[in-house]
PLY file of the C-alpha trace (Angstrom):
ply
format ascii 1.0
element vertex 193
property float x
property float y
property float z
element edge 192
property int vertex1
property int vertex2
end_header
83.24 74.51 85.70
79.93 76.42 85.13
80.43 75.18 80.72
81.52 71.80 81.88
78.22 72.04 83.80
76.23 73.49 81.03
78.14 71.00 78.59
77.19 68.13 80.89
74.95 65.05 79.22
73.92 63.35 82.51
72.08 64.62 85.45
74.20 63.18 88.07
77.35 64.71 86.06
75.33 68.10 86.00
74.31 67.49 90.18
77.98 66.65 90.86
79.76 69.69 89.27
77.00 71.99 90.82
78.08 71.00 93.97
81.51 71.44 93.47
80.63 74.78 92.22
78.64 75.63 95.38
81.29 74.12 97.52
84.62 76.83 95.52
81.72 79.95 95.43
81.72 79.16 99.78
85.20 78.73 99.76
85.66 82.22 97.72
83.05 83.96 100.00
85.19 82.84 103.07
88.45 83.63 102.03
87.17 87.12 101.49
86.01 87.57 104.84
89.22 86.05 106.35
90.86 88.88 104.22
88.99 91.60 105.55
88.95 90.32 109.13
92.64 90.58 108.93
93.13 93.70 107.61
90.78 95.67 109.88
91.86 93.80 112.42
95.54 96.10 112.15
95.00 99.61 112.30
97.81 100.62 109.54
96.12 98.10 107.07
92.95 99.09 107.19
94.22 102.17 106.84
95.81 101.79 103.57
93.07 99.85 102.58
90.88 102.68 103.03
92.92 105.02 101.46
92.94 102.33 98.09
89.26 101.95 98.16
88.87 105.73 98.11
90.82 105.93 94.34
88.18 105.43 91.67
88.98 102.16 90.01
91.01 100.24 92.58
88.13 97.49 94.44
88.20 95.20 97.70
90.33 92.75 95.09
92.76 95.34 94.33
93.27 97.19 97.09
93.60 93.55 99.46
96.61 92.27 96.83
98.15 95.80 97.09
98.41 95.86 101.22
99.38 92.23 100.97
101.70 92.08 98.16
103.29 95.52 98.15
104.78 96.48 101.56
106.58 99.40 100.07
103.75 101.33 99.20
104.29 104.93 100.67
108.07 104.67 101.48
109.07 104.25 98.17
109.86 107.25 95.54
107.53 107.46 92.05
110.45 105.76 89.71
110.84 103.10 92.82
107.31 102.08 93.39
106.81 101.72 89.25
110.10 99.30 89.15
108.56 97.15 91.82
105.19 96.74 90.01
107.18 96.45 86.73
105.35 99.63 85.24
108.15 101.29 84.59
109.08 101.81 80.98
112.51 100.35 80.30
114.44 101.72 77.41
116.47 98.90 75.21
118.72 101.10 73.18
122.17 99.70 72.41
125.02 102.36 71.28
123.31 104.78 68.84
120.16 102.29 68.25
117.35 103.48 70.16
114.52 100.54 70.54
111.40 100.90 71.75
110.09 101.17 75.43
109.10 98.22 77.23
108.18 97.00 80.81
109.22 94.24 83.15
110.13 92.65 86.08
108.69 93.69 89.12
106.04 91.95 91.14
103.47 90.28 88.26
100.49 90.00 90.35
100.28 93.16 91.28
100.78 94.34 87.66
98.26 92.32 86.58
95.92 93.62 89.26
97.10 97.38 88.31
96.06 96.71 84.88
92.65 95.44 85.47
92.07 98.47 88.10
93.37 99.93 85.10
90.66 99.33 83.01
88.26 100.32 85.54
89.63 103.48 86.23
89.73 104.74 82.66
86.56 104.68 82.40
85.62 106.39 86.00
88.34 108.15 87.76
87.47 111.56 85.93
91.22 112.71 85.52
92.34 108.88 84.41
89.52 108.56 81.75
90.23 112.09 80.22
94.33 111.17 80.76
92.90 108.10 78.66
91.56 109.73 75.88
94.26 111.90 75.23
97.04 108.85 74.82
94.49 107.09 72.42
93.82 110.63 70.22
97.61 111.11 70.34
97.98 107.15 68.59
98.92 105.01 71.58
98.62 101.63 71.41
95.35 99.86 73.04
97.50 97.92 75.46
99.67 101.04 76.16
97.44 103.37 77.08
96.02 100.87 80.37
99.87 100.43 80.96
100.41 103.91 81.41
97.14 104.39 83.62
98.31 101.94 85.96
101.62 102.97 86.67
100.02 106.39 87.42
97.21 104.53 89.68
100.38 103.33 91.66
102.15 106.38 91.81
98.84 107.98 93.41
98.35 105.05 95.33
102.10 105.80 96.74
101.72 109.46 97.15
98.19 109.12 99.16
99.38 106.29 101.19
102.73 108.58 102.01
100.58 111.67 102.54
98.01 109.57 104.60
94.98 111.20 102.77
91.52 109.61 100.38
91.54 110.33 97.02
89.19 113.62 96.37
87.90 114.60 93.14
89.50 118.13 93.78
93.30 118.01 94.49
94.44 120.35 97.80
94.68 124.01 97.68
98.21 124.02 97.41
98.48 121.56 94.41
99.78 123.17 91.38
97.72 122.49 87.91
100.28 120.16 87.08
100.09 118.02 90.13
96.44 118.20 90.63
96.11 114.27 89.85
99.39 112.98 91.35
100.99 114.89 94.04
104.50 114.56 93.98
106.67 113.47 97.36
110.73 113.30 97.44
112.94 111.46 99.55
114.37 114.58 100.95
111.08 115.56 101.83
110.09 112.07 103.65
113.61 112.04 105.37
113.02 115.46 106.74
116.09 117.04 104.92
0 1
1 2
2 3
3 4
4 5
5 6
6 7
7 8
8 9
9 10
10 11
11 12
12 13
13 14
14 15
15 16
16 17
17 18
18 19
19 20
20 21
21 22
22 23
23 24
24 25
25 26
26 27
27 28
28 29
29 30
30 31
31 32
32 33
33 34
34 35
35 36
36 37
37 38
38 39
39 40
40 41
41 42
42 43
43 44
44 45
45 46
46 47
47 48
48 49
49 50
50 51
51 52
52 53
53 54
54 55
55 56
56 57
57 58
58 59
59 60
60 61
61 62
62 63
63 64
64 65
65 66
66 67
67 68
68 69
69 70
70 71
71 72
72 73
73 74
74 75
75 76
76 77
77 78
78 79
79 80
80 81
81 82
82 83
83 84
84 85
85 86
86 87
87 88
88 89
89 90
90 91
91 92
92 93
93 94
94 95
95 96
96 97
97 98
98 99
99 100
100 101
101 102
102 103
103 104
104 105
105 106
106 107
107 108
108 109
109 110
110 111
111 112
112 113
113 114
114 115
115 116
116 117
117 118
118 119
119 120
120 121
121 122
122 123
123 124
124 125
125 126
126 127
127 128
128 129
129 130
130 131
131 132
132 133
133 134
134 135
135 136
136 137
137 138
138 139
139 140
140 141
141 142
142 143
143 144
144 145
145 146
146 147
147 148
148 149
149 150
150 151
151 152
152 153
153 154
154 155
155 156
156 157
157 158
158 159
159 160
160 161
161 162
162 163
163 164
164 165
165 166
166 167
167 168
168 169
169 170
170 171
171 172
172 173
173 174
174 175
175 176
176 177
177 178
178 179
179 180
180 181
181 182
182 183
183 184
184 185
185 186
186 187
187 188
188 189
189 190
190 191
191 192
């Protein structure tokens, strides 16, 4: 609306589509606060949300859709939570052909919002942005490389939300090197077995 406004020959055209303007950026700014009202108004929401916020890359946006749109978050196992945001990289091999990787299905809003926090967390979550770099020096695609940062943002996202901790730039004590960035859970573990 703001280049219809700017394209605008008339002043009462211009006056009319300001409004309207005005009137959605109101609408936006309440729907926001509704949001936030109603996640801090229940305890295990806000919560989550807080636990969201605290992973470098992930916003109010991001971490709202995620508490709304996936419920599983922090029951689920790595390869479950990454099917349900359709991160997961699907083979599509057939006999002895092997074809190449792709992903799809899951929930497509919250992929979309994965790949946008994405974007934001390659270039400041520290371990994401150097994770980054090393898929594009090692050839990966432009549009990979986000792919593969998201389904690892949800995979964090899972194991904080399970482990009911904020993201820290320094992993626990008792984190190996290779789990430093992404702690792994198990079902056995979560069942108590």
């Amino acid at each position: 609306m703001k280049n219809q406004r700017a394209a605008a020959q008339s002043t009462l055209l211009r006056r009319h589509l300001q409004r309207r303007i005005s009137r959605m950026l109101k609408d936006i700014e309440s729907l926001e606060a509704e949001i936030t009202d109603r996640i801090a108004s229940h305890p295990a929401l806000a919560r989550r949300s807080q636990i969201l916020l605290s992973i470098p890359g992930i916003g109010p946006v991001s971490a709202a859709l995620l508490v709304a749109c996936l419920p599983e978050l922090g029951t689920a196992s790595d390869k479950q939570i990454a099917l349900l945001t359709g991160l997961a990289p699907i083979p599509d091999d057939s006999g002895e052909r092997r074809g190449q990787r792709r992903i799809k299905g899951g929930r497509q809003s919250v992929r979309n919002v994965l790949y946008l926090a994405a974007l934001s967390a390659a270039r400041y979550n520290p371990a994401l942005r150097n994770f980054y770099r090393r898929l594009r020096d090692n050839g990966k695609l432009p549009k990979v490389a986000p792919i593969a940062i998201a389904r690892k943002l949800v995979v964090l996202a899972n194991a904080l939300i399970n482990g009911n901790r904020t993201w820290t730039l320094q992993p626990p004590n008792h984190a190996s090197p290779t789990t430093q960035m992404l702690p792994r859970t198990t079902n056995r573990t979560r069942e108590g077995g």
